[in-house]
DSSP file (Angstrom, degrees, kcal/mol; ACC not computed):
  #  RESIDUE AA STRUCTURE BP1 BP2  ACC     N-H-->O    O-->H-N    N-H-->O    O-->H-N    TCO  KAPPA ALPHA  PHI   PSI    X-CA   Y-CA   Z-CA
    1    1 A X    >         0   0    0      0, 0.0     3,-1.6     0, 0.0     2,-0.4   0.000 360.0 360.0 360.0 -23.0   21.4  227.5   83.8
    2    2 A X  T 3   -     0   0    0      1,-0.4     3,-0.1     2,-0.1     0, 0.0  -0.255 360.0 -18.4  63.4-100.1   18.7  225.2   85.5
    3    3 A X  T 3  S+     0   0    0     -2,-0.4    -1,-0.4     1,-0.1     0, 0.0   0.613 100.2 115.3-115.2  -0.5   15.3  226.2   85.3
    4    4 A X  S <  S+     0   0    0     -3,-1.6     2,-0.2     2,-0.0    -1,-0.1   0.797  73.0  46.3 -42.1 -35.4   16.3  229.4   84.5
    5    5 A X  S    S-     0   0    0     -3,-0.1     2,-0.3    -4,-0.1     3,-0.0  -0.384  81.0-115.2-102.9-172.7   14.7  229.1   80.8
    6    6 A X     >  -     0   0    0     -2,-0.2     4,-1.6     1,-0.1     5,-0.1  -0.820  28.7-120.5-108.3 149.8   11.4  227.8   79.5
    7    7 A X  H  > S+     0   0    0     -2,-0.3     4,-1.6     1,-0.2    -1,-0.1   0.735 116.6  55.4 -79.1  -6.6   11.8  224.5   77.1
    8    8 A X  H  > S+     0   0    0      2,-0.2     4,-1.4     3,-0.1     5,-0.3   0.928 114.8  41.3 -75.3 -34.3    9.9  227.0   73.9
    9    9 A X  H >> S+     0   0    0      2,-0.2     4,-3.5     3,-0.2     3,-0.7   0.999 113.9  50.1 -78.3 -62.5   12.8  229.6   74.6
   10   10 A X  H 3< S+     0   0    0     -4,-1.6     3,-0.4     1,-0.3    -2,-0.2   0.882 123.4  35.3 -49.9 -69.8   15.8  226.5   75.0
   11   11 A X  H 3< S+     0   0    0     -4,-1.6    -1,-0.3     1,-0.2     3,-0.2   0.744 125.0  39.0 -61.3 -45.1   14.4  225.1   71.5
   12   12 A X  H << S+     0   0    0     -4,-1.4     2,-0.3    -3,-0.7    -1,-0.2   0.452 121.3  33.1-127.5 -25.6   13.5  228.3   69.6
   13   13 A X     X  +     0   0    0     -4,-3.5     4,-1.6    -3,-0.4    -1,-0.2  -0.539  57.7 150.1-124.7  67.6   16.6  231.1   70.6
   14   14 A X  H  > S+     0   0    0     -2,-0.3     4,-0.8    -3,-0.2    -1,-0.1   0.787  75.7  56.4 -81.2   4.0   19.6  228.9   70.9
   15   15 A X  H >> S+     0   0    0     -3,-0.2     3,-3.6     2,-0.2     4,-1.5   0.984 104.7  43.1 -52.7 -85.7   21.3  232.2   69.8
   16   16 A X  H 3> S+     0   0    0      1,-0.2     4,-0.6     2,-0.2    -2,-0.2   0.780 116.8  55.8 -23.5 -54.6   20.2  234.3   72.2
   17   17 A X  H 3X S+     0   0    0     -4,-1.6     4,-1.1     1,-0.3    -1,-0.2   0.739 103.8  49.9 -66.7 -21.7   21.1  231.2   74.7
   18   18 A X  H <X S+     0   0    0     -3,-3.6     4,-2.9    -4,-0.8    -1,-0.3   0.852 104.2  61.6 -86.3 -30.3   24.7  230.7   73.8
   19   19 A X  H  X S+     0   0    0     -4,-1.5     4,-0.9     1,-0.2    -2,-0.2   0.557 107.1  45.6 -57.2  -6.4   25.2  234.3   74.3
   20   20 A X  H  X S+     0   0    0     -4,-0.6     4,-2.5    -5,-0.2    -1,-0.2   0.804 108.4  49.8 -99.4 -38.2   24.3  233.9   77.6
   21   21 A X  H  X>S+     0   0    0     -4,-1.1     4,-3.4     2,-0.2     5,-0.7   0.867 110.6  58.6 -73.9 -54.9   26.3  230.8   78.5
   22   22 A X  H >X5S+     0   0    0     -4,-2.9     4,-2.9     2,-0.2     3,-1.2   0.894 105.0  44.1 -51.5 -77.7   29.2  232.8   76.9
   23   23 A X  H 3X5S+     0   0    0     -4,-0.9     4,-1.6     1,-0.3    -2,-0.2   0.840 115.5  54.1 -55.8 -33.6   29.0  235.8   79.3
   24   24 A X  H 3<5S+     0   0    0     -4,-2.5     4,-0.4     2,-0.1    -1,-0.3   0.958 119.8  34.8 -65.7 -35.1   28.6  232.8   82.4
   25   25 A X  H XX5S+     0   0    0     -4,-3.4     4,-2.1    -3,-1.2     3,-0.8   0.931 114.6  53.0 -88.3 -37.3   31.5  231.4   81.3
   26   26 A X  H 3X<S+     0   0    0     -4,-2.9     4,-3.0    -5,-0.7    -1,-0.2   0.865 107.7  52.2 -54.7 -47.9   33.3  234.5   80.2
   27   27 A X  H 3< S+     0   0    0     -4,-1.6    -1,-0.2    -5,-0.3    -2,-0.2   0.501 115.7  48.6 -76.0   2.2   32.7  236.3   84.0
   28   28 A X  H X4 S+     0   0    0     -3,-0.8     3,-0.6    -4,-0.4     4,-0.4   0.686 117.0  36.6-108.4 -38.6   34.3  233.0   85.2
   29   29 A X  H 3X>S+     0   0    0     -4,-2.1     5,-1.2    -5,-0.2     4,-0.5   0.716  95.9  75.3 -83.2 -15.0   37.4  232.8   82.9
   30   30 A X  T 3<5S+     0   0    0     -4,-3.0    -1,-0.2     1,-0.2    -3,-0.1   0.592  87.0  59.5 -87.7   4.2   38.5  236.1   82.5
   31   31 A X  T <45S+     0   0    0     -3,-0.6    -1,-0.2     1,-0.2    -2,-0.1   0.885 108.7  56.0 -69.4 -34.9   40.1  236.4   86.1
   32   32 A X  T  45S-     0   0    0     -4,-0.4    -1,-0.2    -3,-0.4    -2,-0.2   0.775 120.0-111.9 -53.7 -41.2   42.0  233.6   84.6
   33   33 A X  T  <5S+     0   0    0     -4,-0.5     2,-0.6     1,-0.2    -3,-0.2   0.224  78.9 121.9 107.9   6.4   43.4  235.4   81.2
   34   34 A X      < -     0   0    0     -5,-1.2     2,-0.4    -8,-0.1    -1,-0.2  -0.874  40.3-176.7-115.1 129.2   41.1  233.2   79.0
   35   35 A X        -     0   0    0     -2,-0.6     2,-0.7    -5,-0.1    -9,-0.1  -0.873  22.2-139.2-112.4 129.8   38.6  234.4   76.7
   36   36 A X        -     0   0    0     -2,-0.4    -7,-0.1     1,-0.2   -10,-0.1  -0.945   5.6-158.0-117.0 115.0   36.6  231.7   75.0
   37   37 A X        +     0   0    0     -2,-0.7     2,-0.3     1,-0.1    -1,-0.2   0.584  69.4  27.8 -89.0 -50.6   35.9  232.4   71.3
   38   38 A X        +     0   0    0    -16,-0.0     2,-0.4     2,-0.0    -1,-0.1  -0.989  41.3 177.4-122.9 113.2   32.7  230.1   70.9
   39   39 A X        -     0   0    0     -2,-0.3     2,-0.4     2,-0.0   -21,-0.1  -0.993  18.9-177.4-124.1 149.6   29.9  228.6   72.6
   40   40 A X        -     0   0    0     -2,-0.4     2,-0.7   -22,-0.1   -25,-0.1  -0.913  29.5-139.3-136.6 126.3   27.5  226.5   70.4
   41   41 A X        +     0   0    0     -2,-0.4    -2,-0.0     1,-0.1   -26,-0.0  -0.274  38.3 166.2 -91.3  46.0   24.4  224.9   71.7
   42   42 A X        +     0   0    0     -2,-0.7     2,-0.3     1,-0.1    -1,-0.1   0.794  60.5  12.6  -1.5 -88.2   24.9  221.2   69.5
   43   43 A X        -     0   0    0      2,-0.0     2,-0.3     0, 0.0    -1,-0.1  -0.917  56.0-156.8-125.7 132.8   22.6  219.0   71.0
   44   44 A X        -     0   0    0     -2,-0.3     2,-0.7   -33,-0.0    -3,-0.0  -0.859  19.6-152.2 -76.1 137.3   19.8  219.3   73.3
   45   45 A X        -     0   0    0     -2,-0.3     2,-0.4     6,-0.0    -2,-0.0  -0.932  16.4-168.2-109.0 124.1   19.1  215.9   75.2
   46   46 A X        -     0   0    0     -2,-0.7     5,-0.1     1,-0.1    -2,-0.0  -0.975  28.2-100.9-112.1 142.7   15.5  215.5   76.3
   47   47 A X     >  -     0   0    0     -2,-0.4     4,-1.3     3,-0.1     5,-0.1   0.003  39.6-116.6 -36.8 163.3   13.6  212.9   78.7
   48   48 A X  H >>>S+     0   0    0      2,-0.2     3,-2.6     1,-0.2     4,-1.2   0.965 121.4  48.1 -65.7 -78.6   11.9  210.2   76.5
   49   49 A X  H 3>5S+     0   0    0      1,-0.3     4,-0.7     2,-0.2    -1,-0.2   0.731 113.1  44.8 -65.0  -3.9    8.7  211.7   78.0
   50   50 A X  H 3>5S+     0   0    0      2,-0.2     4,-2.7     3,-0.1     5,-0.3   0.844 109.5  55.6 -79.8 -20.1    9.6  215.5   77.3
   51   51 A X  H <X5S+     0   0    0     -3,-2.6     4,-3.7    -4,-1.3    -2,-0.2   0.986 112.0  43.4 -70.0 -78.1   10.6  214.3   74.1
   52   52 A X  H  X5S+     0   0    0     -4,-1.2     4,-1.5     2,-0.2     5,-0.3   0.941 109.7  55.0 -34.4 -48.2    6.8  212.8   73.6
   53   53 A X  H  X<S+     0   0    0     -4,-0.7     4,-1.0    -5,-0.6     5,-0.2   0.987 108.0  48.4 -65.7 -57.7    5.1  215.7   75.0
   54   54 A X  H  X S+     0   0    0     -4,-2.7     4,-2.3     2,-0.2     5,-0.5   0.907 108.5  58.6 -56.8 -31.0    6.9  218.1   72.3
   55   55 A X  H  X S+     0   0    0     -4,-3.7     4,-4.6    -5,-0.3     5,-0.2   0.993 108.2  41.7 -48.0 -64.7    5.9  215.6   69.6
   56   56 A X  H  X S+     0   0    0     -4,-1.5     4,-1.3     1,-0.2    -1,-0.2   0.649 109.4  55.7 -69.9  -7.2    2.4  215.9   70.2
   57   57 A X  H  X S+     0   0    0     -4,-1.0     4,-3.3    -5,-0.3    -1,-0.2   0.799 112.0  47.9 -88.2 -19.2    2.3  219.4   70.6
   58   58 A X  H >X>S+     0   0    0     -4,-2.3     4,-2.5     2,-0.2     3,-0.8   0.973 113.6  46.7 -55.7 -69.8    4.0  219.6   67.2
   59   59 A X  H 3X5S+     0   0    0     -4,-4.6     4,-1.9    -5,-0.5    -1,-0.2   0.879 106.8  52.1 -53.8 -34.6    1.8  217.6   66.0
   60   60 A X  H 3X5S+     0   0    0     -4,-1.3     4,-1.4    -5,-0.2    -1,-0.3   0.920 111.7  56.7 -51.7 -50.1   -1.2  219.2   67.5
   61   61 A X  H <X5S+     0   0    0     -4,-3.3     4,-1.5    -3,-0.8    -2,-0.2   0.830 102.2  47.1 -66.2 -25.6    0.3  222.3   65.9
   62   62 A X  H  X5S+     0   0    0     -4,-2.5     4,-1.3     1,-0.2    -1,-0.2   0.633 110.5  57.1 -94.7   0.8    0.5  221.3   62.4
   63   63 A X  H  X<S+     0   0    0     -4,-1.9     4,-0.8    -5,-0.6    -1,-0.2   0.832 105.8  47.7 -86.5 -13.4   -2.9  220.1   62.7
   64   64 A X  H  X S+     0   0    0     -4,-1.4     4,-0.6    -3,-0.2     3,-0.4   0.958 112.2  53.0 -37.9 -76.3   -4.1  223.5   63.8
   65   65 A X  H  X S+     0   0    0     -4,-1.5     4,-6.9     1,-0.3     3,-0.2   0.782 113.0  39.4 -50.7 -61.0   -2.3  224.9   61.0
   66   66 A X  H  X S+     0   0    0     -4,-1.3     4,-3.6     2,-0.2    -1,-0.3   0.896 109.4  56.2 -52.2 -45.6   -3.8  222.7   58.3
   67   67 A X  H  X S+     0   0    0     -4,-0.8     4,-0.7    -3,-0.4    -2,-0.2   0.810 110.7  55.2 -71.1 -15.5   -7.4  222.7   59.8
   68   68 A X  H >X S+     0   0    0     -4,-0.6     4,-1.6    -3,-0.2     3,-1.0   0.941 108.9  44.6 -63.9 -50.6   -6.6  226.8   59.3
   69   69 A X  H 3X S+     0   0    0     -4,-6.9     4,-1.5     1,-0.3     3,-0.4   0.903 110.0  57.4 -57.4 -41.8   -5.8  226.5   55.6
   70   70 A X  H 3X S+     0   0    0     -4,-3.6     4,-1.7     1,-0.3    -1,-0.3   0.697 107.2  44.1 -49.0 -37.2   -8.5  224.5   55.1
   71   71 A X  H << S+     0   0    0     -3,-1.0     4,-0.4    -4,-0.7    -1,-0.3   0.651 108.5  53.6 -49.0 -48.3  -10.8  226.7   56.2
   72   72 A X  H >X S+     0   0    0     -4,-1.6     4,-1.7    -3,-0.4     3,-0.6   0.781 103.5  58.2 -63.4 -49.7   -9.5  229.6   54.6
   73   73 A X  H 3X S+     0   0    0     -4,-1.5     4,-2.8     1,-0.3    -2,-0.2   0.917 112.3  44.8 -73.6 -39.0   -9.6  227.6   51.0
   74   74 A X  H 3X S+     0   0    0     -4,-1.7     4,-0.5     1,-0.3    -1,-0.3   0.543 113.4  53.3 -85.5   6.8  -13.9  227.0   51.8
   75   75 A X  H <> S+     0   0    0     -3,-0.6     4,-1.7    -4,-0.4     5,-0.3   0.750 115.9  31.0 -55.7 -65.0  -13.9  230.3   52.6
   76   76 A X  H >X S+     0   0    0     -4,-1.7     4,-3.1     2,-0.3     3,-0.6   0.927 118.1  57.3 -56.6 -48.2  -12.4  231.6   49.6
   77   77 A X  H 3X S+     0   0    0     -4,-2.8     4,-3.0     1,-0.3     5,-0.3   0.990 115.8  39.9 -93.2 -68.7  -14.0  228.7   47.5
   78   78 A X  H 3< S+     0   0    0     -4,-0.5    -1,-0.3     1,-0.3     4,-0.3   0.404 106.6  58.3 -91.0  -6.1  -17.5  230.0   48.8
   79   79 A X  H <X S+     0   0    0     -4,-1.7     4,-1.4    -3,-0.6     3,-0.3   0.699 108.7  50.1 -62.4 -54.9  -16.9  233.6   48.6
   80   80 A X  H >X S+     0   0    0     -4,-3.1     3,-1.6    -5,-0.3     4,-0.9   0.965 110.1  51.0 -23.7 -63.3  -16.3  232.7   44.7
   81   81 A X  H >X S+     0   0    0     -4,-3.0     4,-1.6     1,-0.2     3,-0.9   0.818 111.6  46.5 -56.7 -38.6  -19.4  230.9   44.6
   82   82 A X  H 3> S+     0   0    0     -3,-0.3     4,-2.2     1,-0.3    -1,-0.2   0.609 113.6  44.5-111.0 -36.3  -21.2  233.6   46.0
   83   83 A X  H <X S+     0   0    0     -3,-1.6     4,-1.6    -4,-1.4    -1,-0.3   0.731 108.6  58.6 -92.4 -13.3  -19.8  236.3   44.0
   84   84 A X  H << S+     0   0    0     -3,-0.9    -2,-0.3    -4,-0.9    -1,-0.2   0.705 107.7  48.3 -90.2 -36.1  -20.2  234.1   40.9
   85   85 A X  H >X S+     0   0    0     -4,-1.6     4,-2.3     1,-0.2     3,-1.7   0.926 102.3  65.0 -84.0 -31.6  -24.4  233.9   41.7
   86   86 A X  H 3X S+     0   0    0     -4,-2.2     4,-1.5     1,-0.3    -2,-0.2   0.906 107.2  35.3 -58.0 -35.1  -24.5  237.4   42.1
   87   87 A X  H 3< S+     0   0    0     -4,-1.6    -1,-0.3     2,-0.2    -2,-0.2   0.132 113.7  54.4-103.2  61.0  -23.6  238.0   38.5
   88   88 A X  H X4 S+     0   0    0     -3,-1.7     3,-0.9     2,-0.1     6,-0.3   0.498 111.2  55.4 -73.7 -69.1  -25.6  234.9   37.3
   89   89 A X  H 3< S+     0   0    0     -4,-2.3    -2,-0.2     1,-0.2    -3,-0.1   0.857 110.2  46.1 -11.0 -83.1  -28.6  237.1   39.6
   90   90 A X  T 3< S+     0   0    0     -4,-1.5     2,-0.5     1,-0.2    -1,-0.2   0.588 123.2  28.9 -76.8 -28.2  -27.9  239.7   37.6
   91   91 A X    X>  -     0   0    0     -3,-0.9     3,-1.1     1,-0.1     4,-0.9  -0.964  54.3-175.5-126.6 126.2  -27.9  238.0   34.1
   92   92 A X  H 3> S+     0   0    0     -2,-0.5     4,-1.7     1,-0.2    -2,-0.1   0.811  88.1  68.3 -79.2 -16.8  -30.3  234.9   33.9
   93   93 A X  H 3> S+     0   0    0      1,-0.2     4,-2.1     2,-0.2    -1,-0.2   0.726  97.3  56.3 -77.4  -6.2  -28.8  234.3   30.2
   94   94 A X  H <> S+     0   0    0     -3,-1.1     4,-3.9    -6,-0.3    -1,-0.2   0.976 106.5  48.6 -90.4 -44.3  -25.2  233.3   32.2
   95   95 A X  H  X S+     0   0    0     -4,-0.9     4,-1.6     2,-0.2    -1,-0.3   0.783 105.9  49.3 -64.7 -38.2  -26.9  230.8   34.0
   96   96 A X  H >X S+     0   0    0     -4,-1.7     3,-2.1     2,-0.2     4,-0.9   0.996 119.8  45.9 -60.8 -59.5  -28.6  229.2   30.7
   97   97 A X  H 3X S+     0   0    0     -4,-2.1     4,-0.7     1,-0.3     3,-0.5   0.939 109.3  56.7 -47.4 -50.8  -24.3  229.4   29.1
   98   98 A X  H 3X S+     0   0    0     -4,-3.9     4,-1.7     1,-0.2    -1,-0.3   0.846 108.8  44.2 -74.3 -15.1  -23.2  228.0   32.4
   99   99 A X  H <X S+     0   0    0     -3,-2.1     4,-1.7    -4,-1.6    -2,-0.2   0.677 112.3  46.4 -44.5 -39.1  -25.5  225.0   31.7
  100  100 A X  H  < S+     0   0    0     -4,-0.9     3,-0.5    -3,-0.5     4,-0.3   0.955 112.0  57.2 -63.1 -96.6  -24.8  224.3   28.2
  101  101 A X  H >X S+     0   0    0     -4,-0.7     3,-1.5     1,-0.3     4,-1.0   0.523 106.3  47.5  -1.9 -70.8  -21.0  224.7   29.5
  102  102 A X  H >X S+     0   0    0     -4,-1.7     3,-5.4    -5,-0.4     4,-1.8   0.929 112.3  54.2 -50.0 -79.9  -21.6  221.8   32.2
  103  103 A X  H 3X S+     0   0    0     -4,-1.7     4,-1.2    -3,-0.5    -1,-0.3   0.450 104.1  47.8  -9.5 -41.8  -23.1  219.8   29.4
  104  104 A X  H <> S+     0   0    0     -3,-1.5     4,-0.8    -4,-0.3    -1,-0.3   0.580 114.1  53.9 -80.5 -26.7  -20.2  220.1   27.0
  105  105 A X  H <X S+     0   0    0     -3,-5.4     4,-1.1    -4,-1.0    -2,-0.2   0.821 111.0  45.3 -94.8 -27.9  -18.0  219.1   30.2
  106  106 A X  H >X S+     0   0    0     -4,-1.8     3,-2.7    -5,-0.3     4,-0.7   0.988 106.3  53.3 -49.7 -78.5  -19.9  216.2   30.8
  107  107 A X  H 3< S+     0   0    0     -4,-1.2     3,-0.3     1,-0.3    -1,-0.2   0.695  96.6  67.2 -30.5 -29.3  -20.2  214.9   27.5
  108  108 A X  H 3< S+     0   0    0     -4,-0.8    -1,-0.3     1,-0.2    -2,-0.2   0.824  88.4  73.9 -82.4 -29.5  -16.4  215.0   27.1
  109  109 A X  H << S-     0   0    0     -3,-2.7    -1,-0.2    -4,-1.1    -2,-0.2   0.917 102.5-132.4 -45.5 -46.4  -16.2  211.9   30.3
  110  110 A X     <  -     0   0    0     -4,-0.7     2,-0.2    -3,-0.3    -1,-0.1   0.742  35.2-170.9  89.3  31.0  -17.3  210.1   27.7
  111  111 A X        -     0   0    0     -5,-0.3    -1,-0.3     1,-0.1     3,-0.2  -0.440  29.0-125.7 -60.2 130.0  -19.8  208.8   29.9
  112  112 A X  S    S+     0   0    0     -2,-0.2     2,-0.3     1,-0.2    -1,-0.1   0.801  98.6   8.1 -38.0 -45.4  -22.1  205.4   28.2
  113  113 A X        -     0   0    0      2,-0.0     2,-0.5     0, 0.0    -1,-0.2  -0.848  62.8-167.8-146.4 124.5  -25.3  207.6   29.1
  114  114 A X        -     0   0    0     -2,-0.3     2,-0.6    -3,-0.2    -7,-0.0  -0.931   7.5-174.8-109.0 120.7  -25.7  210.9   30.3
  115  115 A X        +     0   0    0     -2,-0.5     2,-0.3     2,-0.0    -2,-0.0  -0.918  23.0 158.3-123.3 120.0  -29.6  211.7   31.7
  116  116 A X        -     0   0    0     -2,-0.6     2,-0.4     2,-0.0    -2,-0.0  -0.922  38.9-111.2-134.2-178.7  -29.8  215.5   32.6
  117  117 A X        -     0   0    0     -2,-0.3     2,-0.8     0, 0.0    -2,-0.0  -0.652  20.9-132.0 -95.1 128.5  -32.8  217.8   32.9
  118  118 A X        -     0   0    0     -2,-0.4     4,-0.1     2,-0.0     5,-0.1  -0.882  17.9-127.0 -92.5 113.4  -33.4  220.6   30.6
  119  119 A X    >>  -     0   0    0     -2,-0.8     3,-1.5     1,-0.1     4,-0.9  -0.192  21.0-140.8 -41.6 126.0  -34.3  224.3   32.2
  120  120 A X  H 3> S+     0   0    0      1,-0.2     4,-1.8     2,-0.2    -1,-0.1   0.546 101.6  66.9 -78.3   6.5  -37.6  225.2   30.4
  121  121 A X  H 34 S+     0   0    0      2,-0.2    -1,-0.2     1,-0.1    -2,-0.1   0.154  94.1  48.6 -65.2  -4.2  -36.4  228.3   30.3
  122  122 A X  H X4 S+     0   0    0     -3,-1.5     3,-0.7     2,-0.1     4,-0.4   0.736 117.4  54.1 -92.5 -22.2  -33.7  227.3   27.9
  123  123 A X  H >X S+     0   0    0     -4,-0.9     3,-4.1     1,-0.3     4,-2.1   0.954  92.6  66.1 -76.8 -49.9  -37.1  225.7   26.3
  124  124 A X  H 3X S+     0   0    0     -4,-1.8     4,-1.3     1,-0.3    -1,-0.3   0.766  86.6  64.4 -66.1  -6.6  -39.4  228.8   26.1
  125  125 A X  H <> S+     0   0    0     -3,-0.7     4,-1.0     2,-0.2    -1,-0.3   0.841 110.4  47.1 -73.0 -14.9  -37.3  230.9   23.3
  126  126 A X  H <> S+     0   0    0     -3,-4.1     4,-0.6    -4,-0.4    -2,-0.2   0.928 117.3  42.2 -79.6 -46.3  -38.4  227.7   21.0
  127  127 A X  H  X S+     0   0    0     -4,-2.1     4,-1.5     2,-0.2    -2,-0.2   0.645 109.2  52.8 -80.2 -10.1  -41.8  227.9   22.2
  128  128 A X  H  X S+     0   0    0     -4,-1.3     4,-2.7    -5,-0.3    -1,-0.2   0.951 118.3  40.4 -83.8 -48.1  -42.3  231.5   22.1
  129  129 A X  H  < S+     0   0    0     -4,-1.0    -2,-0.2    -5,-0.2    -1,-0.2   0.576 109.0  55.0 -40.3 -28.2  -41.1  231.4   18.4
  130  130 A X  H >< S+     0   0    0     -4,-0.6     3,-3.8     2,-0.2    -2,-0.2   0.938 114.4  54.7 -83.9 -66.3  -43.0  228.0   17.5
  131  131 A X  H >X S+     0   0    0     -4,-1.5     4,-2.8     1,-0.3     3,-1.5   0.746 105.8  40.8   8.0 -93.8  -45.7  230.4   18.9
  132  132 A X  T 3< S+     0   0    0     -4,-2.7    -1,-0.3     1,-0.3     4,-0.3   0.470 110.1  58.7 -63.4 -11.6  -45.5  233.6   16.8
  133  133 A X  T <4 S+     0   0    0     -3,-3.8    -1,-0.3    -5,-0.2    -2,-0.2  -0.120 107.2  49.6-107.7  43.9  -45.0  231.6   13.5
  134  134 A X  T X4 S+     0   0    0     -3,-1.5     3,-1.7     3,-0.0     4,-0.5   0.537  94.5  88.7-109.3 -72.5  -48.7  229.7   14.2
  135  135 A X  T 3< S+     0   0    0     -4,-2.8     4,-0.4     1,-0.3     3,-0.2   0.191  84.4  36.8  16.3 -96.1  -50.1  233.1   14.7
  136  136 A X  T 3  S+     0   0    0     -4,-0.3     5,-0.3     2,-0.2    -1,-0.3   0.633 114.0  58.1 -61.3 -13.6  -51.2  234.4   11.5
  137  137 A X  S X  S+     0   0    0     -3,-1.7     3,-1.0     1,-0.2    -1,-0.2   0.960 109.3  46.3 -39.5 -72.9  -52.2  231.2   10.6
  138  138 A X  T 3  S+     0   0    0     -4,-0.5    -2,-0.2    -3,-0.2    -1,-0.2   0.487  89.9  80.9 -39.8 -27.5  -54.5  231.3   13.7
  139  139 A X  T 3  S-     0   0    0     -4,-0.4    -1,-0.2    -3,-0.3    -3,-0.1   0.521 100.2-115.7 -99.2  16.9  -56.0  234.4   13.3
  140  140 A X  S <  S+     0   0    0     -3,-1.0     2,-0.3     1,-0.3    -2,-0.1   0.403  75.1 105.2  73.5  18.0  -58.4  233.5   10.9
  141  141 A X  S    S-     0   0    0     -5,-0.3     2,-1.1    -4,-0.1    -1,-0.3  -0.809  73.1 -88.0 -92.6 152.8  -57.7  235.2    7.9
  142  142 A X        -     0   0    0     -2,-0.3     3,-0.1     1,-0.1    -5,-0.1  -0.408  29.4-113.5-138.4 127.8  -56.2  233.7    4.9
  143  143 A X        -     0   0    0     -2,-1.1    -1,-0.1    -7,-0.3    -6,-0.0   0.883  53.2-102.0  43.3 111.4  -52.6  233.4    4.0
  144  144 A X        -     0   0    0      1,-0.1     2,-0.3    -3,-0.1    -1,-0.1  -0.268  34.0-129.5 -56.6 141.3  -52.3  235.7    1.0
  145  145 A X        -     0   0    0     -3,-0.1    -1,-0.1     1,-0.1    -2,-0.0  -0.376  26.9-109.3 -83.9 147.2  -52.3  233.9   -2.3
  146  146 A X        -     0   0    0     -2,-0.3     2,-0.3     1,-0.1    -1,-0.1  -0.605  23.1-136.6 -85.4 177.1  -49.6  234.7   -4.6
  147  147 A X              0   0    0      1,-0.1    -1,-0.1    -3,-0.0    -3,-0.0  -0.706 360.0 360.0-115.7  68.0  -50.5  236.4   -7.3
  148  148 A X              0   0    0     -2,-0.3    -1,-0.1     0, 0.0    -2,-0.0   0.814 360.0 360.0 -84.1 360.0  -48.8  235.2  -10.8
C-alpha cells in the first residue's frame, strides 16, 4: 500500500484498511481458486522518530483537551457566581445570611482565632432599635407615672 494512506487514517480505520488489503489480495488470489477468509492489521511498526512525533502530538492533544475542560469548569464556576450576585442584588438581606453562613463555616475549622469584619449594615437594625427605644425618653416629656 505505500504511501497510499495517511499515518491518522493507518492508526484510526484499521477496519476500513484491512478491507482494502483483502480486496488487493483477493484480486490477486482468486485467478488462483483461493479466497482468503481474514486479514487483520496486528501490529503496526513505527520508526523510533515516528513513534516520538505521535507521542507528543498525543500528548499535545490531551493537553488541549484538559486546558478545554478547564476552561469550561471557570466558565460555569463564574457563570454561578454571577447568577448567584444577581439574586443577592436583588435581596441585600441574602447577602447579610450568606455572611453569617461563612461565619458558621469558619468557626467549624476550629481555627485558635478567627478576626473578621462585621457589615454595619448587619449593625444598623440594633442601632435603629437602640434608637427608637431612647426616643420618648428624649423627647422631653415625662415617662407616665403609674398610677396605684
Amino acid at each position: 500500500m505505500g504511501g497510499q494512506t495517511e499515518l491518522d487514517e493507518l492508526l484510526s480505520q484499521r477496519e476500513k484498511l484491512n478491507r482494502r488489503i483483502q480486496e488487493i489480495v483477493d484480486a490477486q488470489t482468486e485467478p488462483w481458486g483461493i479466497k482468503v477468509a481474514l486479514v487483520a492489521l496486528k501490529n503496526i511498526d513505527l520508526p523510533q522518530d515516528m513513534q516520538r512525533v505521535i507521542a507528543a502530538q498525543a500528548e499535545a492533544e490531551r493537553e488541549r483537551r484538559a486546558k478545554v475542560i478547564a476552561a469550561e469548569g471557570e466558565f460555569q464556576a463564574a457563570q454561578k457566581l454571577a447568577d448567584a450576585a444577581d439574586i443577592m442584588g436583588r435581596s441585600p438581606i441574602s447577602v447579610q445570611l450568606r455572611y453569617l453562613q461563612t461565619l458558621k463555616e469558619i468557626a467549624a475549622e476550629r481555627n485558635s482565632t478567627t478576626l473578621f469584619p462585621i457589615p454595619i449594615d448587619i449593625l444598623e437594625t440594633f442601632m435603629d432599635l437602640r434608637r427608637r427605644s431612647a426616643q420618648p425618653q428624649q423627647s422631653g416629656g415625662t415617662p407616665p407615672k403609674n398610677q396605684t
